[in-house]
MARMAR-624264 format. One line per field, with one value per residue: residue in three letters; z, y, x of N, C-alpha, C in turn. Coordinates in Angstrom, 2 decimals, padded with zeros to 5 digits. Atoms other than C-alpha are relative to their C-alpha. Last residue first. Example, Ala and Ser with C-alpha at 12.3 -4.5 7.8 and 13.67 -1.06 7.14 Angstrom:
// MARMAR-624264
resn	[SER, ALA]
n_zz	[-000.06, 000.00]
n_yy	[-001.19, -001.19]
n_xx	[-000.82, 000.89]
ca_zz	[007.14, 007.80]
ca_yy	[-001.06, -004.50]
ca_xx	[013.67, 012.30]
c_zz	[000.73, 000.00]
c_yy	[001.09, 001.20]
c_xx	[-000.77, 000.90]
// end
This chain:
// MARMAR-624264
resn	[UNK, UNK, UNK, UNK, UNK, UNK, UNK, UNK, UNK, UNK, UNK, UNK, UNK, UNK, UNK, UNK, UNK, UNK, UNK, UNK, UNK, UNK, UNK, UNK, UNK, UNK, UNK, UNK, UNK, UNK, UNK, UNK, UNK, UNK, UNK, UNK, UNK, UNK, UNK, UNK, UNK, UNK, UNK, UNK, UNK, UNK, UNK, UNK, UNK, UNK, UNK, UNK, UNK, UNK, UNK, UNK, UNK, UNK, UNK, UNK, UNK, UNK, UNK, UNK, UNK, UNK, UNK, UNK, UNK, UNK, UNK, UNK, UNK, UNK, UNK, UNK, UNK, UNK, UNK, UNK, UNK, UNK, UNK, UNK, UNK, UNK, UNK, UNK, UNK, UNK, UNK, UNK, UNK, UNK, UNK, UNK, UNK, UNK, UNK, UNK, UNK, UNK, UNK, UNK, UNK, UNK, UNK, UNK, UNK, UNK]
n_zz	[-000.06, -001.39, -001.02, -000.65, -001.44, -000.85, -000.81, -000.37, 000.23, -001.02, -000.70, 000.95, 000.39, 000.48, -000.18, -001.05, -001.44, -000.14, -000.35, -001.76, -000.43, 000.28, -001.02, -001.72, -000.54, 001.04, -000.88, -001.15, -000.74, 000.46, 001.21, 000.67, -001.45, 000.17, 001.41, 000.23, -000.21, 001.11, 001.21, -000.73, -000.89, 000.80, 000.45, -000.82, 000.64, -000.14, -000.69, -000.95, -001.75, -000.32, 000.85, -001.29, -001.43, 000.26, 000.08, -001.28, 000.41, 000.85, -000.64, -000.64, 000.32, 000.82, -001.79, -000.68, 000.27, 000.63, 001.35, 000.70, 000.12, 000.60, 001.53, 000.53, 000.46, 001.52, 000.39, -000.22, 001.00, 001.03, 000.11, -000.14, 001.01, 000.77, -000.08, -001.43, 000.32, -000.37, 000.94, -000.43, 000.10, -000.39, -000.16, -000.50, -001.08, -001.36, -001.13, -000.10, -001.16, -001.16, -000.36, -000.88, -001.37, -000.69, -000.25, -000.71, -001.41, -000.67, -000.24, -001.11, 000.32, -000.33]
n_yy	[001.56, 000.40, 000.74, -000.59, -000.75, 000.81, -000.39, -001.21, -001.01, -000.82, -001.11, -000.91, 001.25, -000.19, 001.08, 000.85, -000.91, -000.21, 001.22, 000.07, -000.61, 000.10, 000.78, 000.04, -000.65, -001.43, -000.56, 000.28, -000.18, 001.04, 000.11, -001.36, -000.11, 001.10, -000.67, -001.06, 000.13, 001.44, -000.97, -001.01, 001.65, 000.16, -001.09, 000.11, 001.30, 001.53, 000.42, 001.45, -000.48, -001.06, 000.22, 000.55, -000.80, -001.16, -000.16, 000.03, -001.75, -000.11, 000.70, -000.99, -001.19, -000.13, -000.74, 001.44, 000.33, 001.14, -000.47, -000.58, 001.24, 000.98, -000.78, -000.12, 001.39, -000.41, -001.34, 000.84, 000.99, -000.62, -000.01, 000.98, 000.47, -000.66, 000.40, -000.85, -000.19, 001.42, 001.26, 000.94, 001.08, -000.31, -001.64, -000.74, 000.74, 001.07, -001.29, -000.32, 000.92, -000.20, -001.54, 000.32, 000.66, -001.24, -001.03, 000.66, 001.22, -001.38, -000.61, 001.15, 001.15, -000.02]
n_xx	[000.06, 000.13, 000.74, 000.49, -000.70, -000.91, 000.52, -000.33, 001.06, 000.85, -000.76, -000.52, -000.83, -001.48, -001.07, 000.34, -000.10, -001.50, -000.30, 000.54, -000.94, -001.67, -000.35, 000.35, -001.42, -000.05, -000.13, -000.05, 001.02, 001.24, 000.30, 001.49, 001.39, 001.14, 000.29, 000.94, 001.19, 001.13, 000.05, 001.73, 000.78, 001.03, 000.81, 001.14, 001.09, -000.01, 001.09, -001.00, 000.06, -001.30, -001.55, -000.93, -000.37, -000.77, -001.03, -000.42, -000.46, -000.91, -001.45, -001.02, -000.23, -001.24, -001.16, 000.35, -000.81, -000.19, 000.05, 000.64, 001.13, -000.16, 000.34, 001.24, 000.61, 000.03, 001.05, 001.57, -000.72, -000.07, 001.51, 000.60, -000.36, 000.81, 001.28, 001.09, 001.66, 000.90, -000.52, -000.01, -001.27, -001.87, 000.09, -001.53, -000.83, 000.89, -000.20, -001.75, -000.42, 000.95, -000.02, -001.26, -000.20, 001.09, -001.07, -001.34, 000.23, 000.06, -001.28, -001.47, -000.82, -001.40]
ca_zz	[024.69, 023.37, 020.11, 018.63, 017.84, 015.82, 013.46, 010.58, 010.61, 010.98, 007.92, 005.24, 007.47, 009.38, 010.20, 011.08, 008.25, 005.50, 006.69, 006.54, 002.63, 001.62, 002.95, 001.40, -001.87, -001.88, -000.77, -002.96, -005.72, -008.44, -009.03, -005.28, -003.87, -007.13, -007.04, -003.53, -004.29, -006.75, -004.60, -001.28, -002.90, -004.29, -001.15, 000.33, -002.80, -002.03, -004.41, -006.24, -008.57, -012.78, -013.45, -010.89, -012.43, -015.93, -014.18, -013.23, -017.03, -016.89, -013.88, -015.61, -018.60, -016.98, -014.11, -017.82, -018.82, -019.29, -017.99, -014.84, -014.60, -014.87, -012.52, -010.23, -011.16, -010.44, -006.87, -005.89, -007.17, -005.15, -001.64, -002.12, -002.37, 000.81, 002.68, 001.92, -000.76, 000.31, -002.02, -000.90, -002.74, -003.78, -005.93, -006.12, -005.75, -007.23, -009.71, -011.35, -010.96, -012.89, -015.60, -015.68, -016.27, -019.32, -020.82, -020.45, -021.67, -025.02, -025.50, -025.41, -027.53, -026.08]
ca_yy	[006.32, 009.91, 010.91, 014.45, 012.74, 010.21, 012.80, 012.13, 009.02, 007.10, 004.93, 003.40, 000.38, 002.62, 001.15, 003.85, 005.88, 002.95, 001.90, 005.62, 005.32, 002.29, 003.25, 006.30, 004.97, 002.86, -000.92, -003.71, -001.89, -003.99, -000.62, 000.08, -003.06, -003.78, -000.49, -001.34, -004.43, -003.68, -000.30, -002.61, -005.67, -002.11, -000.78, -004.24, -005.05, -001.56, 001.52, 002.67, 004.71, 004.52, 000.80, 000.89, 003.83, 001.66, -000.69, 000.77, 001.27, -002.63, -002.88, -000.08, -002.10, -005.38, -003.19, -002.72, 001.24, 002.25, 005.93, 004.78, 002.18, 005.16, 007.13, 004.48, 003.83, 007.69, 007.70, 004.44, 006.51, 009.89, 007.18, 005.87, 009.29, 010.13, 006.89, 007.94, 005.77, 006.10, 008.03, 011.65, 014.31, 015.82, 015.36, 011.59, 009.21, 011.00, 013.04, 009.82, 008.38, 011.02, 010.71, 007.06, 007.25, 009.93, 007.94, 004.62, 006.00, 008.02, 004.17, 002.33, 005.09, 007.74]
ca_xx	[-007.52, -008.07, -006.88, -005.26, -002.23, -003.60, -005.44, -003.58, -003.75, -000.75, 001.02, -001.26, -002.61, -003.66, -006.66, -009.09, -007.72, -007.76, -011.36, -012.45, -010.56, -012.27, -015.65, -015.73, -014.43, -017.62, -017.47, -018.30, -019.71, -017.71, -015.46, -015.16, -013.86, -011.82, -010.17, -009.64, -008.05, -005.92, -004.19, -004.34, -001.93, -000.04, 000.64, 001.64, 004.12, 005.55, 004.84, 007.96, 006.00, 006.17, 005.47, 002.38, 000.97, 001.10, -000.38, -003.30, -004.37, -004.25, -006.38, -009.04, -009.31, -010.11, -012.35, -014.56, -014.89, -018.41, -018.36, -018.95, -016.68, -014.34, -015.91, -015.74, -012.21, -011.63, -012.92, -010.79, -007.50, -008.42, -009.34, -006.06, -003.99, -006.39, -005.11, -001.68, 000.80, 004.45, 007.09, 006.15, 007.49, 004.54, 000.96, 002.41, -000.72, -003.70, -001.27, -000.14, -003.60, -005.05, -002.21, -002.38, -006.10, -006.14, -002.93, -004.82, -007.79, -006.24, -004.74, -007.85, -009.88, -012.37]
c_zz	[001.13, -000.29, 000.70, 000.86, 000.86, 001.10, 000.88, 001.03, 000.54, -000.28, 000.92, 001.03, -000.82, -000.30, 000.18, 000.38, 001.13, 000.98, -000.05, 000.51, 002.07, 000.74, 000.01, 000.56, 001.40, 000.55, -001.14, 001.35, 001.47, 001.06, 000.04, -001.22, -000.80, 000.39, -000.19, -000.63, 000.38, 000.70, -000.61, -000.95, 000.12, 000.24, -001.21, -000.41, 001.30, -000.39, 000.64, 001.12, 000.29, 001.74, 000.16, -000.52, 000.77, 000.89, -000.25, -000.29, 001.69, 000.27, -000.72, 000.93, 001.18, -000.18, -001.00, 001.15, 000.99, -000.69, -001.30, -001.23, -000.26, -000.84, -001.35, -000.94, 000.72, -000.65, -001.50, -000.88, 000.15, -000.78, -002.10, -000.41, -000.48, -001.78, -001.00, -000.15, 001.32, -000.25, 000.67, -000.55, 000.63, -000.62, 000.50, -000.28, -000.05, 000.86, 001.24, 001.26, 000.22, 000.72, 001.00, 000.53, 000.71, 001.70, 000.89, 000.24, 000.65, 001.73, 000.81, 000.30, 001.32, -000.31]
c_yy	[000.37, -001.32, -000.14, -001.10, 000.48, 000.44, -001.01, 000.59, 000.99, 001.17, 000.47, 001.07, 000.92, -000.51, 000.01, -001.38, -000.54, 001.14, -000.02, -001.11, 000.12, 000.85, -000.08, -000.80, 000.58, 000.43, 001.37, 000.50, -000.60, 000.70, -001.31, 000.23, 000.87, 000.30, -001.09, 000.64, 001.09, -000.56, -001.07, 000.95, 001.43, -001.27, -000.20, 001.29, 000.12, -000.91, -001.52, 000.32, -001.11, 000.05, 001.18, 000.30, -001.01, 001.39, 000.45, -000.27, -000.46, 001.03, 000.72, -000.57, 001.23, 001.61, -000.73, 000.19, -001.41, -001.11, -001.38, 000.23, 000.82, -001.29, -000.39, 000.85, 000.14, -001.54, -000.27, 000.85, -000.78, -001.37, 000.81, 000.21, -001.31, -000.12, 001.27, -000.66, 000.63, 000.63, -000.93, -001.04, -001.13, -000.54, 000.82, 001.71, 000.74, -000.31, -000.29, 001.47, 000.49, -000.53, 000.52, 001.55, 000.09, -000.70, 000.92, 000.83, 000.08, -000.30, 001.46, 000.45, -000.13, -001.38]
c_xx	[-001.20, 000.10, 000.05, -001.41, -001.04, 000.44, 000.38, -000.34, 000.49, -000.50, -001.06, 001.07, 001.20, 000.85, 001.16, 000.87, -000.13, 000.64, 001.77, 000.84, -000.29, 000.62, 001.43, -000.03, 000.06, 001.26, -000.01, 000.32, 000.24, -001.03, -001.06, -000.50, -000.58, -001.06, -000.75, -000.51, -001.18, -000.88, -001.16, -000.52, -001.40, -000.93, -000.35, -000.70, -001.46, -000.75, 000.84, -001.26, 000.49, -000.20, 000.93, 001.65, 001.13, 000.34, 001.28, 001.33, 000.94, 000.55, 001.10, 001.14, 000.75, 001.20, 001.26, 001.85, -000.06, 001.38, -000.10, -000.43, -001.33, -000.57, 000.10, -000.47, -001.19, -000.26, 000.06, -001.08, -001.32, 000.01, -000.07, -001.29, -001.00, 000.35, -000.62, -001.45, -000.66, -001.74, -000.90, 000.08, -000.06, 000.83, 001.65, -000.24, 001.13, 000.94, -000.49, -000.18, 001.10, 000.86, -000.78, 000.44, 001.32, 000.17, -000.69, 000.43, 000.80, -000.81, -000.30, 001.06, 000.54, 000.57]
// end
């Protein structure tokens, strides 16, 4: 696969990864879909260069804030050098909520 058919194969994942709806703010499971495919990615022998770049071309079409993408580039980091797996990432973005309130929020005990 060429540099370009890449780019268009990635931005097109990522495009459905992060805007399946109508929602306009990134979700922890949008997050975890986008981590998943830059290990696949790196898998397949694409360098995290390469898959930044492609990234940007998601960032250019979505109105992502500067704190949802900050957590987009590093969690594609985290899980493309091995430093956390997309399962951690996303647990860690549920548990945190940094991404808005878990979905299951309501049904906790204090």
């Amino acid at each position: 696969m060429n540099t370009n058919t890449f780019r268009r194969a990635l931005v097109g994942a990522w495009l459905l990864a992060l805007y399946p709806g109508a929602s306009a703010a990134l979700t922890c499971e949008q997050l975890f879909a986008v981590v998943q495919e830059a290990v696949r990615y790196r898998d397949q022998g694409y360098s995290l260069s390469q898959v930044l770049t492609a990234l940007k071309g998601v960032e250019a079409e979505n109105k992502l804030t500067k704190a949802e993408l900050d957590l987009l580039h590093k969690s594609v980091s985290a899980s493309y050098l091995s430093q956390a797996s997309p399962e951690e990432i996303t647990l860690e973005c549920v548990n945190s909520g940094v991404l808005g309130k878990p979905k299951n929020a309501d049904s906790r005990r204090d």
